[in-house]
C-alpha positions in Angstrom: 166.7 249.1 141.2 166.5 251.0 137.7 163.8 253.8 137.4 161.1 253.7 135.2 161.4 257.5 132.8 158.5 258.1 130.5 158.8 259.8 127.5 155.0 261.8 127.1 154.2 264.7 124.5 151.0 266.1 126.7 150.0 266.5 130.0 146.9 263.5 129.8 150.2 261.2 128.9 152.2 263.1 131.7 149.4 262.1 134.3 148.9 258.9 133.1 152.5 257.8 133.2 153.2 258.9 136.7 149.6 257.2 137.6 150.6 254.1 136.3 153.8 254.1 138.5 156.7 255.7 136.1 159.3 257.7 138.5 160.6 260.1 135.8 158.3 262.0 133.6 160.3 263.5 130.3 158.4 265.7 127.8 159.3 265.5 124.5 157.6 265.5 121.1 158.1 262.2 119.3 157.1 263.6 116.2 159.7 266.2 115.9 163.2 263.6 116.0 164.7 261.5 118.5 165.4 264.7 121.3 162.1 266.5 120.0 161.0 269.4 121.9 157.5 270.0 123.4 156.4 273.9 122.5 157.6 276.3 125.9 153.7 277.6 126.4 152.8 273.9 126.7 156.0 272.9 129.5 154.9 276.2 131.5 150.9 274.3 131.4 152.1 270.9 132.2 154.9 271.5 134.8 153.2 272.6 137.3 150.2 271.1 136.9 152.2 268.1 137.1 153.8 269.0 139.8 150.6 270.4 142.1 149.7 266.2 141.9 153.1 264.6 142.0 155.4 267.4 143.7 158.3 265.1 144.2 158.5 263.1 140.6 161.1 264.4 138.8 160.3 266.3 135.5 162.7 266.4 132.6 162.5 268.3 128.7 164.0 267.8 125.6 165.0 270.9 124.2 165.0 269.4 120.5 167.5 268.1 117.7 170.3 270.3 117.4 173.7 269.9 116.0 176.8 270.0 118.2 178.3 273.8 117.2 174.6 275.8 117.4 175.3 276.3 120.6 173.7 279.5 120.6 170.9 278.0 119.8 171.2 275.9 122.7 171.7 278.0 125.1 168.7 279.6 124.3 166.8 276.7 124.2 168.6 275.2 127.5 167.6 278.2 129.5 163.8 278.8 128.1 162.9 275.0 129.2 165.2 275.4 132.7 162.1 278.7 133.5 159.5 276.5 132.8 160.7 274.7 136.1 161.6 271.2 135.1 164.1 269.6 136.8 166.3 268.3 134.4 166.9 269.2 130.7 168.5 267.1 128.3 170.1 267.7 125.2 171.9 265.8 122.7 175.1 265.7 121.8 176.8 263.5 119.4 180.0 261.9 119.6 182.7 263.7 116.8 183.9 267.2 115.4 182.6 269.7 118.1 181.3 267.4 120.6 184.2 267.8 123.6 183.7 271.3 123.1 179.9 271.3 123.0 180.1 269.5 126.8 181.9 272.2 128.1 179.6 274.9 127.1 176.4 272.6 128.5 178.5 272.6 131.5 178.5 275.8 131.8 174.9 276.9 131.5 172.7 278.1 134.8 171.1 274.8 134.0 170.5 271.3 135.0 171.8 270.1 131.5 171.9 266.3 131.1 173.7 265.4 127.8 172.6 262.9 126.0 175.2 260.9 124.0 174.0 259.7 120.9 175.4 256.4 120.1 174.4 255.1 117.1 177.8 254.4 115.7 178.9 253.0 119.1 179.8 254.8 122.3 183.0 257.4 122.6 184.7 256.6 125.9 186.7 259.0 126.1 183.4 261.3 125.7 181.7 259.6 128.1 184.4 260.1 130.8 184.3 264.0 130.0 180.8 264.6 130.6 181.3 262.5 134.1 183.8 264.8 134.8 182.3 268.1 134.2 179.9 267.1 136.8 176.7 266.7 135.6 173.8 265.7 137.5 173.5 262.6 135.0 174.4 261.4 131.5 171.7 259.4 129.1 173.0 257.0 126.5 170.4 256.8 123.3 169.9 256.6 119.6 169.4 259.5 117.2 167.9 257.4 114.9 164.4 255.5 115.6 164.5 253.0 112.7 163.8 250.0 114.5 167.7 249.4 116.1 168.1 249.2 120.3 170.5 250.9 121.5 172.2 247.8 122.2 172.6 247.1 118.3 175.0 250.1 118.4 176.7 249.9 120.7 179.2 247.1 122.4 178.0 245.8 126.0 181.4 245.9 127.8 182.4 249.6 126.4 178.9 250.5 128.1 179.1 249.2 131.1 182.6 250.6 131.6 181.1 254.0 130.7 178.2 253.9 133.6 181.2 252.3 135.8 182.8 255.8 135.3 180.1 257.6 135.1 179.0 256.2 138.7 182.1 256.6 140.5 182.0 260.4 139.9 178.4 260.2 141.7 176.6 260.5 138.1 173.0 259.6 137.4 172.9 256.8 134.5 170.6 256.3 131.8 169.5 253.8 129.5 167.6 254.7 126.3 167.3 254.2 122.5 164.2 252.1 121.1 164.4 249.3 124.1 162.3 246.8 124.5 161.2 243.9 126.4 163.8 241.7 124.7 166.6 243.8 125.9 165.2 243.7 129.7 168.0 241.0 130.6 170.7 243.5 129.7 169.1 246.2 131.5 169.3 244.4 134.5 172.5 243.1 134.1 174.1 246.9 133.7 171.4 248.5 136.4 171.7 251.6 135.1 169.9 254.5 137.5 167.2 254.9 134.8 166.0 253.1 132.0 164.1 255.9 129.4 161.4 254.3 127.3 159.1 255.5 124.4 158.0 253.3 121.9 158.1 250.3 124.6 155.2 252.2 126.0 153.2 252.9 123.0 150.7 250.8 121.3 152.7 248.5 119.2 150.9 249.1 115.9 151.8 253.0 115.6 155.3 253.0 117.5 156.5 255.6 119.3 154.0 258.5 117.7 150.9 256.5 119.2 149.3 257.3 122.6 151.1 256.3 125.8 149.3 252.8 127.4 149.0 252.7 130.9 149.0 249.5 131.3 152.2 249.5 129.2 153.8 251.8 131.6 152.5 250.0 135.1 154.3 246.6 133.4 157.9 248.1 132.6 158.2 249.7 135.9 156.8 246.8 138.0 159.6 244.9 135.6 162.4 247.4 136.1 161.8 247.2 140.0 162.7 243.3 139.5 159.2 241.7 140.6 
């Protein structure tokens, strides 16, 4: 079965989302880029709030966009959003100059970092097999840019689904995202990734992924994902 992980920017979306059945809740600001951060003061509001109601559904935070050599930046980032007591904290990481080296630093951090490999130019294997072997907890595959492509325009189907083979003989979580949508639901089943991270998908259609969270959206995909 592949979890349902909501994307919300505020804690009504945040209750809402788990509510209507999602099993992950991510905070992120849509509005601020593909990995955009929600401000620290509002995490340390929503977190536990959030987890008083649901005290076993994951949380995870986007720490915002960053490019792969700030990581000084990042670790400041990485370690104010780990206090706020989220589970999981994801930050991007894009395949290129800096990139190998930019795992290895995540890796390092007092932190439950999960990278998230941007693939909008396809997927780096050899990448991929670095971050499953620097043990994190999981690895998310997604799209910088939000221009109306899947992830599954950018990237080939067989190089993918040998990267969550790898990923999931090393014991690490797998993730699905990037602008997905009910016409790529037959691919997400065919690859049953642990988690399939949606946005937009859960949005009202007429303002995208910036437009308010829909219940109803949300109780459909994750009845969907479960394979009813």
């Amino acid at each position: 079965m592949t979890a349902l992980l909501a994307s919300v920017r505020s804690a009504e979306e945040a209750f809402d989302a788990a509510k209507a059945g999602a099993e992950l809740i991510d905070l992120k600001e849509p509005g601020a880029g593909a990995l955009g951060g929600v401000l620290i003061g509002d995490l340390a509001r929503i977190v536990p709030a959030l987890r008083a109601q649901y005290p076993v559904r994951p949380i995870s935070a986007a720490i915002g966009d960053l490019p792969n050599d700030a990581l000084n930046e990042m670790a400041t980032r990485v370690l104010d959003v780990a206090a706020t007591g989220v589970d999981y904290v994801k930050v991007g990481v894009t395949p290129g100059p800096g990139a190998a080296n930019c795992l290895r630093f995540l890796a390092s951090l007092p932190a439950a970092v999960v990278p998230v490999l941007l693939s909008d130019h396809g997927v780096d294997r050899a990448l991929c097999a670095l971050a499953a072997q620097l043990g994190f907890k999981g690895i998310v595959f997604d799209t910088a840019s939000k221009n109306g492509r899947t992830l599954f325009d950018c990237v080939d189907v067989n190089t993918l689904a040998a990267c969550l083979a790898e990923a999931r003989s090393r014991g690490t979580m797998t993730a699905l995202a990037g602008s997905l949508g009910w016409d790529d639901l037959v691919r997400i089943r065919a690859l049953a990734p642990d988690i399939a991270g949606l946005r937009g998908a859960l949005c009202d259609e007429r303002d995208g992924r910036t437009g308010r969270l829909d219940p109803r959206r949300v109780e459909k995909w994750a009845t969907a994902l479960r394979g009813h």
